[in-house]
C-alpha positions, 0 to 999 in steps of 0.5 A: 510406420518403420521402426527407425521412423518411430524412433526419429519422432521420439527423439524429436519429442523429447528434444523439443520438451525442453524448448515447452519448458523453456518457452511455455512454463516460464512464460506462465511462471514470469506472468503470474509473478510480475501480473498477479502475485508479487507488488512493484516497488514503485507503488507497492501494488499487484496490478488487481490493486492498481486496477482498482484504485485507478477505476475508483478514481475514474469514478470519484465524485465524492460519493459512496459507490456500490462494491458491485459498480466498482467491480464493473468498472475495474473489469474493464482493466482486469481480464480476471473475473469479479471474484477476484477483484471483490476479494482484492477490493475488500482486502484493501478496504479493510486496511482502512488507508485507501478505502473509506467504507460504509457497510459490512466488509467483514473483520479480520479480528473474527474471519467473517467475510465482508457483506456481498457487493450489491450491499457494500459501499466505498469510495477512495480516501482523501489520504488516497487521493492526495498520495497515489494520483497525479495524470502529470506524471502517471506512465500510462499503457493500453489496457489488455483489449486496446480500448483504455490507457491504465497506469503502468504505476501510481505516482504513490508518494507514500511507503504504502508497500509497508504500511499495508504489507503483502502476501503472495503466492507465485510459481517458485517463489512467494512474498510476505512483507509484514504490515508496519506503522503509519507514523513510523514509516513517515518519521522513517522516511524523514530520518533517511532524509536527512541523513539519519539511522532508523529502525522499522519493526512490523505492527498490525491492526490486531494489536498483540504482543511482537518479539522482532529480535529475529526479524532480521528487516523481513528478509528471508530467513528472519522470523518474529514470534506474535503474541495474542494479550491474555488477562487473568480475569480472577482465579478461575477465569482468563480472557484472550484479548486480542489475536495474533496477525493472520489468526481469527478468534474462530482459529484461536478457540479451535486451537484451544478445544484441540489442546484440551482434548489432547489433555495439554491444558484444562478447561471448563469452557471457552467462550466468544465475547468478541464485539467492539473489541476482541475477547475470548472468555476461558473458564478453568477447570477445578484446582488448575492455576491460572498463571500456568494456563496463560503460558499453556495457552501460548505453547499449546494453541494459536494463543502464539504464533511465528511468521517468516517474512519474506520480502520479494518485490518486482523492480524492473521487472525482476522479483528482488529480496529485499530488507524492509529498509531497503524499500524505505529507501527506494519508497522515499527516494520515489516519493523525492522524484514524484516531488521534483516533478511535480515541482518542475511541472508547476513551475512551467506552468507558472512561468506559461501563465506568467509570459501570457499575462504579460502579454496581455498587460503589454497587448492592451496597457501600449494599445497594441490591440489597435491593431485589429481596427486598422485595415489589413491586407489578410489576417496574416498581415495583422499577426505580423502587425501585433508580433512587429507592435511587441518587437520593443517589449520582447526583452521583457519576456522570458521566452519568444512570442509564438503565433499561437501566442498571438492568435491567443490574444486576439481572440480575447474581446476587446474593449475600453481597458481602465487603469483598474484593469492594468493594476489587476494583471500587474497584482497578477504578474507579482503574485506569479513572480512569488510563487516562481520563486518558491517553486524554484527555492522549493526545487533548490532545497528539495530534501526540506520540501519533501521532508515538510511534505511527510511532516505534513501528511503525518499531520494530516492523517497521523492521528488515531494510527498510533501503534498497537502492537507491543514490541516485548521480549517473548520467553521461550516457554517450555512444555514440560513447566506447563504441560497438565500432569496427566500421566498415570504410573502403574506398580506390578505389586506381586513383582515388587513383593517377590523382588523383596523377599528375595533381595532379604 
C-alpha cells in the first residue's frame, strides 16, 4: 500500500466519523428519549407503561391476573425483555391509581422489593378503566413485528403525569416531575376551567414534611427541601415517623449509623419498628438533649433531603421543560378535546339510531313492509318499491335513506304490528330526541361539562387521597448549633510556665 493511498483512507475516516455521529448516535440518543425514558404529554406515559395498561385491558375480565401473565401479554408490544416490564409494572402498581393489587408488591416506605411475578396479582382500576380507555378516539400503530395495533397515546382524560410523576434517565438529558395530589390536580383543573388562578405544590405517598418556597413549578433550576416527621418520644428516646420521598428507613438508619461513627450525633441504638406505619426508634446516648438530635438528625442524615425537579416531557416528539402548570394546562385542555369527541360520537350515534327507528315506525305504522308480499320482477325491484313507498315521509328524517338502510329493514321479521308495538318505538323515538338534545347542550356548553365530569370523578375516587405531605417553612439549620462538641483541646504546660516566668 502507498503512503499517499494510506493517507487518503484516513482522511476519509475521519470525514466520515461525524456523519456516525450524526446519523448513528443521535438515532440512538432520539429512540432512547421518545421510546424508553421520558412520558408523552398526552398521556403522561413512557411507552413500557402504555404497553401494559393496554395488554391489562385486553385481558380484563374483571379478575385478578398473574403479574407473570400480564408480563407475557405486554411482551407481545415490547421488544425489551420481562424484567423490564415487571419492573415498570410494579412501579405502577404501587402507586395504588391504575392497579388494583393482591399480594406482595413490596413497599416503597422499606425498599423491600415486590414478591416475584408467578406470586402477584393485579388487574386494571375502575378509576383506570373509566379515565385511560375509549377505542372511539384511541390513534392506534402497528406493534414492532406488524402483527397487533398498540396505541400510539391513551385517550387519558385525567392530569395522571402529575398524579404519579416521572423519573427518567435519557441520553443528554433526564426528567423528574415530582408526584402531586389527587384532589388538588381535579380542583386545579377546574379552577383553569374556569378561568381562575391556581397553585400545584408536589405531595408523595411517604408523607413527610415539604418546603416548596423554591419549587419554582418543577422547572429546572427549582428545588424543594423533604423532611422525614420526627417525635420526641420522652427525653431519651426519638421516633422517625415517616421518610423523605425516594429514601427508604434501611437508607435512613444507615445515614444515621454513618453520623454517629463520625461523632456528628450520639446515640445509644437506632432500631426498625416499621409495620403499618413507618417508625424508626432512636435511643439517645446519656446527657445528650433530645431537641438538639432531632435537628442533627436533619443536618446529619437523610432525616432531610433536597430534590431538584426537573420537568422534561415529549410533545410532538420533541422533549420539552415545562412548569407543573403548564402541563396542567395541556392535561386539562387534553382531557376537554377527548370530551367533545366523545360527545361528538355519541351524538352521531344517537342521531343513527334515531333515523333507523323512524324508519321502522314508518316501515310497519304506513304497512310500507306490504311490499314484500307483493310479486316483483327482482329483489332490485322491491328495494326501489319500499325506497318509492317512503318518498312522502322522507322530509321527516334528518339525512337521505340509503340502500343499506332498506336492506336493513327487510331483514327485520315481519309479522302482525299492534298499536303496543307503534307506542314503544315512538317511547323510543322521544327518548332519543332527549338525549340528543343533552348531548348537543353538552357540546354547547362544553367548559361545564367537563367541569362537572372532574367534579365527578373527584366524587367518585377522591375519598382517602387527602394530602400527606405537610407543606411548612424548613429552617436552614446550622451544624455548628447542633454538631456534638467532640473536639479535645491540649495545653503544653511547660510552654505555658516558661511564657509566665518570662513575661513577669
Amino acid at each position: 500500500m502507498s503512503k499517499s493511498k494510506s493517507i487518503s483512507q484516513i482522511q476519509n475516516n475521519e470525514a466520515g466519523l461525524p456523519g456516525q455521529y450524526r446519523t448513528w448516535f443521535l438515532d440512538y440518543a432520539s429512540y432512547v428519549i421518545l421510546e424508553r425514558a421520558v412520558p408523552a404529554i398526552e398521556d403522561g406515559l413512557k411507552p413500557v407503561q402504555r404497553r401494559i395498561l393496554h395488554a391489562m385491558k385486553e385481558m380484563d375480565d374483571g379478575r385478578f391476573n398473574k403479574v407473570a401473565n400480564v408480563i407475557g401479554q405486554t411482551m407481545q408490544y415490547h421488544p425489551h425483555g420481562d424484567a423490564s416490564i415487571g419492573d415498570a409494572l410494579v412501579n405502577i402498581g404501587q402507586k395504588d391509581l391504575l392497579i388494583e393489587t393482591q399480594g406482595n408488591w413490596g413497599d416503597v416506605r422499606t425498599g423491600d422489593d415486590a414478591a416475584a411475578p408467578r406470586y402477584i396479582e393485579g388487574r386494571l382500576s375502575k378509576f383506570a378503566l373509566e379515565v385511560a380507555f375509549n377505542a372511539k378516539t384511541t390513534e392506534w400503530q402497528l406493534s414492532y413485528d406488524g402483527r397487533k395495533n398498540e396505541p400510539v397515546t391513551l385517550p387519558m382524560k385525567f392530569p395522571l403525569l402529575l398524579a404519579q410523576g416521572a423519573d427518567g434517565i435519557a441520553v443528554g438529558l433526564a426528567t423528574k416531575i415530582l408526584p402531586h395530589n389527587f384532589c388538588e390536580l381535579i380542583d386545579a383543573s377546574i379552577k383553569y376551567l374556569r378561568g381562575k388562578r391556581f397553585e400545584l405544590y408536589p405531595d408523595f405517598q411517604t408523607g413527610g414534611q415539604i418546603d416548596v418556597d423554591e419549587y419554582n413549578q418543577g422547572k429546572r433550576g427549582g428545588r424543594v427541601k423533604v423532611r422525614a416527621h420526627i417525635e420526641e418520644l420522652d427525653k431519651k428516646t426519638v421516633a422517625i415517623k415517616s421518610v423523605p420521598y425516594g429514601v427508604t428507613t434501611t437508607q435512613i438508619m444507615d445515614s444515621i449509623v454513618k453520623a454517629n461513627d463520625q461523632g456528628k450525633i450520639k446515640i445509644k441504638k437506632v432500631t426498625d419498628n416499621t409495620a403499618a406505619d413507618v417508625e424508626i426508634q432512636v435511643d439517645l446516648a446519656p446527657g445528650v438533649s433530645s431537641d438538639i438530635t432531632i435537628d442533627a438528625l436533619y443536618k446529619f442524615t437523610d432525616c432531610e433531603i433536597s430534590i431538584s425537579p426537573n420537568a422534561c416531557v415529549i410533545v410532538d416528539q420533541k422533549p420539552q421543560f415545562l412548569a407543573v402548570n403548564d402541563l396542567l394546562r395541556l392535561s386539562t385542555d387534553k382531557t376537554k378535546d377527548l370530551l367533545e369527541q366523545e360527545l361528538k360520537i355519541r351524538l352521531a350515534e344517537l342521531l343513527e339510531k334515531w333515523h333507523y327507528t323512524s324508519l321502522e315506525k314508518i316501515f310497519f305504522e304506513e304497512k310500507i313492509y306490504k311490499e314484500l308480499e307483493k310479486k316483483h320482477a327482482t329483489w332490485d325491484k322491491v328495494l326501489e318499491a319500499i325506497d318509492d313507498a317512503f318518498k312522502p315521509f322522507k322530509k321527516q328524517l334528518k339525512r337521505a335513506i340509503t340502500r343499506e338502510d332498506i336492506i336493513k329493514l327487510t331483514e327485520k321479521p315481519v309479522r302482525r304490528i299492534y298499536k303496543l308495538d307503534i307506542d314503544e318505538l315512538n317511547d323510543q323515538i322521544k327518548g332519543l330526541e332527549g338525549d340528543i338534545k343533552q348531548v348537543k347542550h353538552d357540546l354547547a356548553n362544553l367548559v361545564d361539562y367537563a367541569v362537572a365530569y372532574f367534579e365527578n370523578l373527584l366524587k367518585k375516587y377522591g375519598k382517602g387521597r387527602e394530602r400527606k405531605t405537610e407543606i411548612k417553612t424548613i429552617e436552614v439549620i446550622e451544624a455548628k448549633n447542633v454538631a456534638i462538641a467532640n473536639a479535645k483541646l491540649y495545653m503544653n504546660y511547660r510552654f505555658y510556665k516558661t511564657w509566665y516566668y518570662e513575661s513577669g
